[in-house]
MDTraj code that builds the backbone (N, CA, C; nanometers):
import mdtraj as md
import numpy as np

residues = "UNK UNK UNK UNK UNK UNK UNK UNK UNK UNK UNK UNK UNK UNK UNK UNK UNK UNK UNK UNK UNK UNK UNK UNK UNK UNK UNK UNK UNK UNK UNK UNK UNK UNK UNK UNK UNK UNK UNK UNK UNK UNK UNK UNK UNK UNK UNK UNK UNK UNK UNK UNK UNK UNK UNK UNK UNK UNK UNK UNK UNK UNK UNK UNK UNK UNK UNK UNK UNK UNK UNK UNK UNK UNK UNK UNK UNK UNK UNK UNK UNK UNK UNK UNK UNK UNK UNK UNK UNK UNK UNK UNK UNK UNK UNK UNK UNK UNK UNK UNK UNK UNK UNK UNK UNK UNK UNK UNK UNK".split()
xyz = np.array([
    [0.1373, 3.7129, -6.3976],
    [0.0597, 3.7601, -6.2871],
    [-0.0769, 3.8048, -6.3327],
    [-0.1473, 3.7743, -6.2666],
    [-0.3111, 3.8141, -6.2466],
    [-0.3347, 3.9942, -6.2403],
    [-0.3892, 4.0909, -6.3654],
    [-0.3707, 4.1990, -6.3394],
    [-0.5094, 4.2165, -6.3202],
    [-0.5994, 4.1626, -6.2712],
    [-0.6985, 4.1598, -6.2053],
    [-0.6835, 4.2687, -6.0709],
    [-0.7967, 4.3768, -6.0583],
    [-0.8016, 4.4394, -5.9633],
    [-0.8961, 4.3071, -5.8198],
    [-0.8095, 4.3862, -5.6882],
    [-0.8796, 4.3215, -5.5822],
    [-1.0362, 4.3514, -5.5783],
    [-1.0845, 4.2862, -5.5364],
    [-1.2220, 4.3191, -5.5319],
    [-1.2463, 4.3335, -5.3451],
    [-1.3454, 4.3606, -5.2892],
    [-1.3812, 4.3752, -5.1814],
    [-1.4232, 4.2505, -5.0920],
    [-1.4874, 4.1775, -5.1815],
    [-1.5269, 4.0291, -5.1729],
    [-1.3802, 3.9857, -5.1790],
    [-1.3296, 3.9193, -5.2680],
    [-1.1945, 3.8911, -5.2712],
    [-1.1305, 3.9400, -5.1299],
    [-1.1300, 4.0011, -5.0529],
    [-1.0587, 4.0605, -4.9462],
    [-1.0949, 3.9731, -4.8363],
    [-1.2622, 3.9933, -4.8576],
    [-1.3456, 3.9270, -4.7020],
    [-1.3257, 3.7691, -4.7189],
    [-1.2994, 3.7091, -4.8980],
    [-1.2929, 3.5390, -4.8556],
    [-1.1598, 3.5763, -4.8047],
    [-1.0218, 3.6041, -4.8170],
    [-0.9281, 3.6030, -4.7999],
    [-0.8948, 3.6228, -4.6489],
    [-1.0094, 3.7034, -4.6219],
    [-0.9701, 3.7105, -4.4514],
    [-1.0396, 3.5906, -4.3768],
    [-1.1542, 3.5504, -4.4289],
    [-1.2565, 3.4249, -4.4297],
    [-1.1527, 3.3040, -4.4396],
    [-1.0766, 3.2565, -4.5087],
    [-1.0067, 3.1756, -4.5212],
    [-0.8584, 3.2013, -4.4150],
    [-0.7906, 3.3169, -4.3827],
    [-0.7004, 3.3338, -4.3172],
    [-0.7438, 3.3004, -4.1503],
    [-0.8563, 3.3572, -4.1312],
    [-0.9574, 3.3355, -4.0472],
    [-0.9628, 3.1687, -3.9759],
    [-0.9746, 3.1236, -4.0634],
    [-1.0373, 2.9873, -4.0387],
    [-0.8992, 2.9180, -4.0206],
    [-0.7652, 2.9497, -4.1265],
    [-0.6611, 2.8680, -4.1115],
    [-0.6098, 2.9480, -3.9625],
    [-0.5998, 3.0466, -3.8681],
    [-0.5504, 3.0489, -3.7790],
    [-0.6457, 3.0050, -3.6663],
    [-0.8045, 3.0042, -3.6599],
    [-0.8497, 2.9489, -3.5837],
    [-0.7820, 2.7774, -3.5778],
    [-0.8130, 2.7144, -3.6858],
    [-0.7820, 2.5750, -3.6829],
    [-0.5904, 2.5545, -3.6226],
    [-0.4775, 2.6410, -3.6778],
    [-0.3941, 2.6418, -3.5996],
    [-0.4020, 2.6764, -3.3932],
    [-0.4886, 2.7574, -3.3942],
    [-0.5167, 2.8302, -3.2349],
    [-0.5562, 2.6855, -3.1593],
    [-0.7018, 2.6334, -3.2483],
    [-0.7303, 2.5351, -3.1860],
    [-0.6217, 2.3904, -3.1517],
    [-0.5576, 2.3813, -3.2403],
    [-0.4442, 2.2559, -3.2520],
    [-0.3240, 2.3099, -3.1568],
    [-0.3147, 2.4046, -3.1325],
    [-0.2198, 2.4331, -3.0468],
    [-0.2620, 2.4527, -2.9157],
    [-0.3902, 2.4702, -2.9013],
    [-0.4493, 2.4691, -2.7689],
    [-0.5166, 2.3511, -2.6921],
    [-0.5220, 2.2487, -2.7989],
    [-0.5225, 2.0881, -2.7806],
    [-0.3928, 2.0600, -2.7778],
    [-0.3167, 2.0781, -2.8550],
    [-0.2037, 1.9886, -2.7639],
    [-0.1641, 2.0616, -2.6128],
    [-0.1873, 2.1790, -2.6007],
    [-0.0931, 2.2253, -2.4721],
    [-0.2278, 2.1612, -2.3837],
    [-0.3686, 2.1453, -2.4058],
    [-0.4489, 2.1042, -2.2871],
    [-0.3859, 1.9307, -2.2883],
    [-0.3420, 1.8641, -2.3483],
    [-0.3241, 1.7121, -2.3629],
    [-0.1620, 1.7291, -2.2887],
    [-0.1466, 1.8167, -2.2829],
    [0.0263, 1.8045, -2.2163],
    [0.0200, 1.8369, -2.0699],
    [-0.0814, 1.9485, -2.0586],
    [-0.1634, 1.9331, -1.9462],
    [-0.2181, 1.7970, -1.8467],
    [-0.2733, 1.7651, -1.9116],
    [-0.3661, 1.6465, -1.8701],
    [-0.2815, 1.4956, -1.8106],
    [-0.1750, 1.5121, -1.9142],
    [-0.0944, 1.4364, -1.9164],
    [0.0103, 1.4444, -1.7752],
    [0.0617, 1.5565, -1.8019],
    [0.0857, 1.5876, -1.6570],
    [0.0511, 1.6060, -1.5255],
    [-0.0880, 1.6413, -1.5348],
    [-0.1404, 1.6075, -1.4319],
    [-0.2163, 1.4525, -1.4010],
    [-0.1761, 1.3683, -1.4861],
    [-0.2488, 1.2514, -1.4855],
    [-0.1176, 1.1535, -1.3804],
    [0.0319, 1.2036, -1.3899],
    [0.1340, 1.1689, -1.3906],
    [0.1281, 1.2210, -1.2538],
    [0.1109, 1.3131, -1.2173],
    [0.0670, 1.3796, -1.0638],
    [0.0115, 1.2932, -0.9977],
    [-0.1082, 1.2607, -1.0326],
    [-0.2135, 1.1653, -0.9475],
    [-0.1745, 1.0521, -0.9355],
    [-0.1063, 0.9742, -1.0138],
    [-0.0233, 0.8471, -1.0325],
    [0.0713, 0.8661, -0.9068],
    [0.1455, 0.9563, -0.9081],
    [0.2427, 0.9432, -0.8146],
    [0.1842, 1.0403, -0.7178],
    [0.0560, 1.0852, -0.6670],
    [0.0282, 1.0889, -0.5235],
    [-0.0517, 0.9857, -0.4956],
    [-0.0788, 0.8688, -0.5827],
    [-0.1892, 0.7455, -0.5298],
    [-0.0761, 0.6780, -0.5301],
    [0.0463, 0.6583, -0.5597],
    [0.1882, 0.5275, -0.5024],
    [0.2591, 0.5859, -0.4069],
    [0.2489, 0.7342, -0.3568],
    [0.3053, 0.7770, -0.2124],
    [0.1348, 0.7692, -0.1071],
    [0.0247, 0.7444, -0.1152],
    [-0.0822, 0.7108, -0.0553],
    [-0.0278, 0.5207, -0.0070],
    [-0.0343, 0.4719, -0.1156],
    [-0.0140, 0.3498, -0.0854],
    [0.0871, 0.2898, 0.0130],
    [0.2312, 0.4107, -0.0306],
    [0.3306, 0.3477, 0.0307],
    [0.3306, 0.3782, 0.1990],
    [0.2248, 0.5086, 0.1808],
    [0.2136, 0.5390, 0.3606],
    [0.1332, 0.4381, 0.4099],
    [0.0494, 0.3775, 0.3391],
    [-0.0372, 0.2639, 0.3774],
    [0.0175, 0.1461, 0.4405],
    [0.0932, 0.0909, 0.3328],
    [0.1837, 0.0219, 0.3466],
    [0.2845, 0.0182, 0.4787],
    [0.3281, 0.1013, 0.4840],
    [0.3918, 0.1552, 0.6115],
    [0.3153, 0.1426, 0.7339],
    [0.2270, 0.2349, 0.7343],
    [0.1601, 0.2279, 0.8585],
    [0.1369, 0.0517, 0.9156],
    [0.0670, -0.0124, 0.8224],
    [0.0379, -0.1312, 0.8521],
    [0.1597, -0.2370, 0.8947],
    [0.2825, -0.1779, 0.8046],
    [0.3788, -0.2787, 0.8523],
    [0.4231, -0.2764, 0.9980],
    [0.4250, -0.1459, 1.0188],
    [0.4341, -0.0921, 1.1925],
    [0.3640, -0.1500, 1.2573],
    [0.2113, -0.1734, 1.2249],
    [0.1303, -0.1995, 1.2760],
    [0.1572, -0.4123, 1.3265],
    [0.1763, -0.4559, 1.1719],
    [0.1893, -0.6399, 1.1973],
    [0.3317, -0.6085, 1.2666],
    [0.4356, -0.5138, 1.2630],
    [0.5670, -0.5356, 1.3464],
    [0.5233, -0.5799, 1.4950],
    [0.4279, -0.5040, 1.5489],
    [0.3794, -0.4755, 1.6894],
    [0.3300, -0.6290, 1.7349],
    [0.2166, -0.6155, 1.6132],
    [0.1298, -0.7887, 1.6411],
    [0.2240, -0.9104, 1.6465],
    [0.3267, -0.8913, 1.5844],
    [0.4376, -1.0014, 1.5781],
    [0.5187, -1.0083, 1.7199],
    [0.5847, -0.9350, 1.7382],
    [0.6361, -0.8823, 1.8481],
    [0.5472, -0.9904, 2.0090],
    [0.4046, -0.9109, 1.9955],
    [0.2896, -0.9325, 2.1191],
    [0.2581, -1.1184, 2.0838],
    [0.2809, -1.1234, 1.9500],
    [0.2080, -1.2878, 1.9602],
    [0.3548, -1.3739, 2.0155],
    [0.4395, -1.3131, 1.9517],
    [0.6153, -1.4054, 2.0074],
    [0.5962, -1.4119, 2.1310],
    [0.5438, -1.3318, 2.2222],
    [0.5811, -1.3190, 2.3711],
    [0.4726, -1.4266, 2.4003],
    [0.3561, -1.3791, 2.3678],
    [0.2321, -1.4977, 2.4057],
    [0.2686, -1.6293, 2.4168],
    [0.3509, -1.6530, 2.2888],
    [0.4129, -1.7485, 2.2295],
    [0.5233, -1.8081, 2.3491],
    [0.6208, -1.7489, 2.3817],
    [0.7138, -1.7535, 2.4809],
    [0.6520, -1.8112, 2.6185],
    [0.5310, -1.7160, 2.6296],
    [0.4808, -1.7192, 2.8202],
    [0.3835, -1.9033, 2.8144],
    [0.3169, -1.9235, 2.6896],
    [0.2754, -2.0511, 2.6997],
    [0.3842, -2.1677, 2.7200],
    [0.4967, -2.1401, 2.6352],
    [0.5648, -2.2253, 2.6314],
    [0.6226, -2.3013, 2.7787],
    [0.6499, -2.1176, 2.8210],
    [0.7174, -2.1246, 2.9617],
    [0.6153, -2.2061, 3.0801],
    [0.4552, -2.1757, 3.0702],
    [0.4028, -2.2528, 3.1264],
    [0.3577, -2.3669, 3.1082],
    [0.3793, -2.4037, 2.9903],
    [0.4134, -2.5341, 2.9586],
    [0.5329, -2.5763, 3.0450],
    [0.6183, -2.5618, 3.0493],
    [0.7064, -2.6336, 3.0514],
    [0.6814, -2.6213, 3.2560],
    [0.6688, -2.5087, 3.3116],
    [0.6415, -2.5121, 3.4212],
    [0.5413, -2.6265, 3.4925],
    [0.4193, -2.6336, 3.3735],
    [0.3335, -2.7156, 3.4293],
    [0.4372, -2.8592, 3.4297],
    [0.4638, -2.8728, 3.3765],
    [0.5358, -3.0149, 3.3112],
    [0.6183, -3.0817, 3.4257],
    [0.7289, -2.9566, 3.5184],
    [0.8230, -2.9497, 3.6458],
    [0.7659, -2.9625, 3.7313],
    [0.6119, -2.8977, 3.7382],
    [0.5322, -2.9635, 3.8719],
    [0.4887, -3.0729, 3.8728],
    [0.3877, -3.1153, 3.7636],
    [0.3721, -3.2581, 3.7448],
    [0.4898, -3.3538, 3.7612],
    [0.5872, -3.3089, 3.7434],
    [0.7133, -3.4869, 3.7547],
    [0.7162, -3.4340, 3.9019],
    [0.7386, -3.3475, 3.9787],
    [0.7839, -3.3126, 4.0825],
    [0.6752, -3.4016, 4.1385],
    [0.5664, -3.3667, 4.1514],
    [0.4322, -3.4522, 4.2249],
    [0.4501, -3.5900, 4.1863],
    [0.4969, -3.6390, 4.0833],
    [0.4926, -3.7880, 4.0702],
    [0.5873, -3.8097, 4.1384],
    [0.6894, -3.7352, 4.1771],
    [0.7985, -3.8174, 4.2055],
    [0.8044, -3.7966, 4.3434],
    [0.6866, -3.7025, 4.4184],
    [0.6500, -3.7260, 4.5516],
    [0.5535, -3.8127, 4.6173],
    [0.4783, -3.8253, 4.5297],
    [0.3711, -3.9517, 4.4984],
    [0.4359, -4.0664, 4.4917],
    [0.5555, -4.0963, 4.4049],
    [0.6453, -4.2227, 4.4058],
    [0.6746, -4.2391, 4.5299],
    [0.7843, -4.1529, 4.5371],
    [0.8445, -4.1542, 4.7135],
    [0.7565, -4.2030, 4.8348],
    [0.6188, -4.1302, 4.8672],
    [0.5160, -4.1809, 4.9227],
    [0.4498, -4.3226, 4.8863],
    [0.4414, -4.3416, 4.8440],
    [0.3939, -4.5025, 4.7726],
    [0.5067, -4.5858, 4.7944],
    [0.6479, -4.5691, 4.7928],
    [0.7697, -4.6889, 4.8157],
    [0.7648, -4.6541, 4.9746],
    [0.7146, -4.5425, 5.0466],
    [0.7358, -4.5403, 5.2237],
    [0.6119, -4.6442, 5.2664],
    [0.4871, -4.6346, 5.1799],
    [0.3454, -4.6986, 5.2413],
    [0.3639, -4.8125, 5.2129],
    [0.4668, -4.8681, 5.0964],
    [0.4804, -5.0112, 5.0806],
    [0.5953, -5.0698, 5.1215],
    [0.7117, -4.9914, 5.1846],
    [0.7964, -5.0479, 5.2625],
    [0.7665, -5.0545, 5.4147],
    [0.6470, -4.9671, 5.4877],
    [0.6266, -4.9977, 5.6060],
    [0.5239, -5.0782, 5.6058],
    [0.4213, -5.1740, 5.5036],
    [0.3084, -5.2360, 5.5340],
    [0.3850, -5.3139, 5.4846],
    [0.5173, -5.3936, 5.4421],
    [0.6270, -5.4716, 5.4407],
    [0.6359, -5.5450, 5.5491],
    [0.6769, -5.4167, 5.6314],
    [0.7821, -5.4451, 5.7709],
    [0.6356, -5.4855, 5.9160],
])
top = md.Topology()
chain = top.add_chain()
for i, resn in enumerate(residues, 1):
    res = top.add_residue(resn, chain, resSeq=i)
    for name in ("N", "CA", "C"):
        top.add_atom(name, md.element.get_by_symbol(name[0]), res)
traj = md.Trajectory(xyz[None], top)
């Protein structure tokens, strides 16, 4: 052992150096807890921007449910007048026929 008396200097590097090794621990421990932080709140925002989306998502599907729905019917009522127009037209030809075999069976007779 060193029977060297302490010196005063000797004291102040010693606290100088103790100093510095608990700052540099303070700091490393206060970087990781801000990075565990960060991290977690990074994980936050992630999952309130995929429950944003999914209301998005939603809303809109409600929304094309509706448009689907309104174009089927559109869809339906043309058809139907299609097909209506279609029953009047043969109907008229086939009163038009009828009339045309009476004008040519009485300019026959």
């Amino acid at each position: 052992m060193d029977s060297d008396p302490i010196t005063k200097k000797d004291l102040l590097e010693l606290e100088e150096r103790l100093e510095a090794k608990l700052e540099a621990k303070v700091e490393a421990k206060l970087e990781q807890k801000l990075n565990e932080k960060l991290q977690a709140f990074k994980l936050e925002i992630v999952e309130a921007i995929r429950d944003a989306q999914t209301e998005v998502l939603r809303g809109f599907h409600g929304f094309q449910t509706g448009w689907t729905l309104r174009l089927r019917k559109i869809e339906a009522d043309q058809s139907n007048l299609n097909t209506a127009s279609t029953e009047r037209l043969n109907n008229l030809e086939e009163r038009v026929f009828e009339i045309e075999k009476k004008l040519l069976s009485s300019g026959n007779q």
